[in-house]
C-alpha positions in Angstrom: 19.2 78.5 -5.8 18.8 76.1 -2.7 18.9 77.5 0.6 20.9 75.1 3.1 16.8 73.7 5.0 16.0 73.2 0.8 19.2 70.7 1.1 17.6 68.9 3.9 14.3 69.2 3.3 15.3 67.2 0.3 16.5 64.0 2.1 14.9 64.2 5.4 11.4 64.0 3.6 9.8 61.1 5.5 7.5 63.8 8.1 7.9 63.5 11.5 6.1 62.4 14.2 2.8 63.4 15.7 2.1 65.5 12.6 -0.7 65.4 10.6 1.6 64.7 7.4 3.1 61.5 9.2 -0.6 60.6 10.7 -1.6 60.7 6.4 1.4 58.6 5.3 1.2 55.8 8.0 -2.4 55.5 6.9 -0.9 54.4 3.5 2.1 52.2 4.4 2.3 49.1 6.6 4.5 48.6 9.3 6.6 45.4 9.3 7.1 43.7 12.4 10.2 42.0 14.2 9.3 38.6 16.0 9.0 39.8 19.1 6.3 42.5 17.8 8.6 45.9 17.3 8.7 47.8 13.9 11.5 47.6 11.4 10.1 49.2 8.6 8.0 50.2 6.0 6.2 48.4 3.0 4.0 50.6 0.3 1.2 49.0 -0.6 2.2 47.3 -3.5 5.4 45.3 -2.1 2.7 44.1 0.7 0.5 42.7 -1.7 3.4 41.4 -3.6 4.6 39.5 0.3 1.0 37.8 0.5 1.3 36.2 -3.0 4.4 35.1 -2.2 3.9 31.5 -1.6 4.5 30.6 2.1 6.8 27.6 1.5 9.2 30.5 0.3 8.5 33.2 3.2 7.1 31.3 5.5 3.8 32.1 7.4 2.7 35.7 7.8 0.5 37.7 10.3 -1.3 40.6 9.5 -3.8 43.0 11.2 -5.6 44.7 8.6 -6.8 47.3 11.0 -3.2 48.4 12.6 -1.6 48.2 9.1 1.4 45.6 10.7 2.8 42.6 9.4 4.7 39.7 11.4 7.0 38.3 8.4 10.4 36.6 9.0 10.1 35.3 11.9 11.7 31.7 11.7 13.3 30.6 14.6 17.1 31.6 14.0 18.4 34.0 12.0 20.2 31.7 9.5 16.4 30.8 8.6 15.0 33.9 8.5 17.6 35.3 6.4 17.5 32.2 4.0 13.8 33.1 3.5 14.2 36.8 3.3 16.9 35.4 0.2 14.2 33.5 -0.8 11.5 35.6 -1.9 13.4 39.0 -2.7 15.0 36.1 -5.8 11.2 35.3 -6.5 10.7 39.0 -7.2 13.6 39.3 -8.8 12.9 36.5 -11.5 9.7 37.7 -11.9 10.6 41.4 -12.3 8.3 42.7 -9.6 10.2 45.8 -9.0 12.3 47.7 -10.9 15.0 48.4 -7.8 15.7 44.6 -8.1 17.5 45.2 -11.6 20.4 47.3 -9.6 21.1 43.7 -7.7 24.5 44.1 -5.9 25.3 40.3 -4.3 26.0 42.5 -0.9 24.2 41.7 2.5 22.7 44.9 4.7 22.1 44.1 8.1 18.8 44.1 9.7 18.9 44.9 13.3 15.8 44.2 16.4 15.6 46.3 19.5 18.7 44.5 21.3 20.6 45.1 18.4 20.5 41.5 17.6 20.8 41.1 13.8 17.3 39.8 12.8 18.4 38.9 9.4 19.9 40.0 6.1 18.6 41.4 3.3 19.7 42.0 -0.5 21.4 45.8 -0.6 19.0 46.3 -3.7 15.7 45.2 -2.0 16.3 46.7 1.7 14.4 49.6 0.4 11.3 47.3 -0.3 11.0 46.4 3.4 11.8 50.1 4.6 14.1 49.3 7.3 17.5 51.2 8.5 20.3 50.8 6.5 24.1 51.5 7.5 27.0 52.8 5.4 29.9 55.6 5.9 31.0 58.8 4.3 34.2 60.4 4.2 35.3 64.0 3.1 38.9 63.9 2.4 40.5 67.2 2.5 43.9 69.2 2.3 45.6 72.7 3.7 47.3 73.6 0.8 45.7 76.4 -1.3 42.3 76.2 0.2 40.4 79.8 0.9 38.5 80.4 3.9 39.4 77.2 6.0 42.6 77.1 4.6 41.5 73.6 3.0 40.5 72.3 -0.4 38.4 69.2 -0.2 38.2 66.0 -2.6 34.8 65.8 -4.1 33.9 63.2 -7.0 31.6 63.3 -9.6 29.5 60.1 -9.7 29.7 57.5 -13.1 26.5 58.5 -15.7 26.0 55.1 -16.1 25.0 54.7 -12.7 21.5 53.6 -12.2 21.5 55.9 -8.8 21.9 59.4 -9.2 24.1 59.4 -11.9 26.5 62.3 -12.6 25.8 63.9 -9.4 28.3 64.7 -7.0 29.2 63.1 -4.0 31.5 63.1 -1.1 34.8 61.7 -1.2 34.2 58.2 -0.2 30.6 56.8 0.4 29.6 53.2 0.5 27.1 50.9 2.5 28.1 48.9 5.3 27.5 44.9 4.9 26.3 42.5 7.1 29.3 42.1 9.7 31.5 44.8 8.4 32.6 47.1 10.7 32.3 51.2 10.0 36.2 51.5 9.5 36.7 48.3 8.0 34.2 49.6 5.7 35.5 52.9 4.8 39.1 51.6 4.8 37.7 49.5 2.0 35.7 52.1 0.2 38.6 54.5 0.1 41.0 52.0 -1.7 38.1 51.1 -4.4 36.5 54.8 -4.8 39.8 56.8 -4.5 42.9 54.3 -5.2 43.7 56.0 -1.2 46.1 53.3 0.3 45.2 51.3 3.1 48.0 52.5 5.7 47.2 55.8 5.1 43.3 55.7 5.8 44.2 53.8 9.4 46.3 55.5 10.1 44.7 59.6 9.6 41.0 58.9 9.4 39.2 60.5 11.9 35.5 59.3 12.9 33.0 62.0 13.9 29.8 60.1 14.7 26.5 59.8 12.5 24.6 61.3 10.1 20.8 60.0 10.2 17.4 61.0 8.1 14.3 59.2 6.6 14.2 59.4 3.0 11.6 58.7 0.4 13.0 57.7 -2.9 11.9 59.6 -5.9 13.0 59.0 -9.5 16.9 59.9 -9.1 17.3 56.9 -7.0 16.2 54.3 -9.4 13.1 52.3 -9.5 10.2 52.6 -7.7 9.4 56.5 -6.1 7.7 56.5 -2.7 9.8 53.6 -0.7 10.8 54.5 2.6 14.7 54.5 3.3 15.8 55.4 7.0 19.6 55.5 6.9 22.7 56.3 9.4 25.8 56.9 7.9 28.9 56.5 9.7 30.9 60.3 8.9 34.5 60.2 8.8 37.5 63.2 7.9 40.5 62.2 6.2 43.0 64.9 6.2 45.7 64.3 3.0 49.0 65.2 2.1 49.4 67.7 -0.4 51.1 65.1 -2.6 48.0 62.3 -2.2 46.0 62.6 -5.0 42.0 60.8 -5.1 41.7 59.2 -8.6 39.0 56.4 -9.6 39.7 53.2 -8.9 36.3 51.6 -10.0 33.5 52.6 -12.7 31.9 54.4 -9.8 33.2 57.3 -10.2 33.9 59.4 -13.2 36.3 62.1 -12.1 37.4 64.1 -8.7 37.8 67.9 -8.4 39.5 69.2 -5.7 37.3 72.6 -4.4 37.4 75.1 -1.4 34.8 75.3 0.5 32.9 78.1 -1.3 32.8 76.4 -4.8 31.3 73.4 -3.1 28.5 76.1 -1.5 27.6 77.2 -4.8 27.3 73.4 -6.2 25.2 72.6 -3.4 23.1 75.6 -4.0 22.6 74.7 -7.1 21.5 71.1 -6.5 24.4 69.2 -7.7 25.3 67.5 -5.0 23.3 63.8 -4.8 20.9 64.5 -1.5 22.0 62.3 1.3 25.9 63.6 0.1 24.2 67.2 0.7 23.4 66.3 4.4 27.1 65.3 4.7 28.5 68.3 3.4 26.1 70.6 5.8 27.7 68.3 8.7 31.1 68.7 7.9 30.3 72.7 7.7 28.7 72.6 10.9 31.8 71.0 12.8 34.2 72.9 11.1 32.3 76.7 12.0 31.5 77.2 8.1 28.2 77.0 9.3 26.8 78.8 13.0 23.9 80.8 14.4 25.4 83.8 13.2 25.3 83.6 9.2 22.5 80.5 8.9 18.8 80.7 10.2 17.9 78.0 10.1 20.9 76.8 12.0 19.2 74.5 14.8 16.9 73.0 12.7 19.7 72.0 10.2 21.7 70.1 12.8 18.8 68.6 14.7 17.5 67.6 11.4 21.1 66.1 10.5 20.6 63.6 13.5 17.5 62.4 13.0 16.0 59.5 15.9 15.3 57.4 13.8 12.0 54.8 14.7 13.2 51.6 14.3 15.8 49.7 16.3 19.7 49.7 15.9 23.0 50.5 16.5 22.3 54.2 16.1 20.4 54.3 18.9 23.7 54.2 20.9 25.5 57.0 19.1 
């Protein structure tokens, strides 16, 4: 059984900062670099070498300093151009099956931010991973007060599709979905909810509460899809939903395969058993935190949990204001 630091331990893997661990991996990895010289992300080895084929008239000219590990790519004059050559050579890849995550193409934009929060450029959801830069999206736990244990609440959790090429069959929190280029974090999760959980779209305005971010630095291993080892910094925007009793969540897409509504200790013991897909574990643990499921008093590990669920992350964004 996982203990509640095994949850997070699990998708806040990337180490941290002035340890030897993060010394050892930056020595593998290089850094890719904004155009005004600030890092955005991370490339593995082999998606470097796979930028320096890539012809220039596709991604335009590239700097790189062999000793520092960095890479000045993408950095056309506007962002129009820069994303049009970001589009450019992620399609190369794609039509010559360079990497495996580019068979999950999605046809959705992520944002990719520099250090005024300007948007630098955008990127193809299934290849943001390649470049290692922070990605946006939100979560919501929908919940209810009739019938629940404990809390007095039973809350909404879905069981993903097994056809999904991302951790399929695992569970998830109620609503979850990334944010595209543009999209605001309520717009988004007002959109999510009517797709994911057929919840109407007066409803979700109306009741959803926000409760700030969620952030950690994942690296990808084989439940994701593709290639293990790529670096995946994410915030995710958290929201509550409380329901009526009468409001049921059912699919509304081939996302998900089924809901079960639980009370908060039959969700503990799925979590301890490692059912729950990892970055929907970190969300869970919040939404214990603010509610007083978890404290000081019954979890040791208690402060590292929550600093840990609000990771700083290292590259520029709109997190860094929450």
């Amino acid at each position: 059984m996982k203990s509640n630091l095994d949850l997070v331990n699990e998708c806040d893997v990337f180490p941290y900062p002035s340890t030897p661990a993060h010394s050892a991996l930056l020595s593998t990895l290089y850094t890719l670099l904004s155009p005004s010289g600030v890092p955005i992300g991370y490339l593995t080895t082999p998606v470097f070498t796979a930028l320096a084929k890539t012809p220039i008239k596709t991604k335009g000219e590239l700097e790189v300093n062999r000793s520092q590990l960095t890479v000045l790519a993408f950095h056309q004059a506007s962002e129009p151009e820069r994303s049009s050559a970001v589009a450019a050579t992620v399609a190369l890849w794609r039509a010559q099956s360079k990497f495996a995550v580019l068979k999950g193409w999605r046809d959705e934009l992520y944002p990719v931010y520099g250090p005024g929060n300007e948007l630098l450029f955008s990127v193809e959801r299934s290849a943001s991973c390649l470049f290692g830069v922070v990605t946006y999206g939100v979560h919501l736990m929908a919940y209810t007060r009739e019938g629940g244990k404990g809390l007095g609440i039973k809350l909404w959790v879905p069981r993903r599709a097994r056809n999904k090429q991302t951790y399929p069959g695992m569970l998830d929190n109620t609503v979850a979905g990334g944010m595209a280029t543009g999209e605001t974090p309520l717009e988004c999760v007002i959109r999510e909810c009517e797709e994911e959980a057929s919840l109407p779209e007066e409803l979700v305005r109306r009741d959803v509460k926000a409760h700030g971010t969620v952030t950690y630095c994942y690296l990808r291993d084989g439940r994701a899809g593709g290639e293990t080892g790529l670096v995946q910094p994410e915030c995710q925007y958290i929201f509550d939903l409380e329901l009526p009793p009468d409001v049921v969540c059912k699919p509304n897409d081939s996302e998900v395969e089924e809901f079960f509504l639980w009370d908060v200790e039959e969700i503990q013991e799925r979590l301890a058993r490692g059912e729950f897909k990892p970055n929907c574990a970190m969300v869970m643990l919040d939404f214990f935190v603010r509610w007083g499921v978890l404290t000081k008093e019954n979890e040791k590990d208690y402060e590292e949990i929550v600093r840990r669920l609000h990771r700083e992350l290292e590259f520029p964004g709109p997190h860094r204001k929450e």
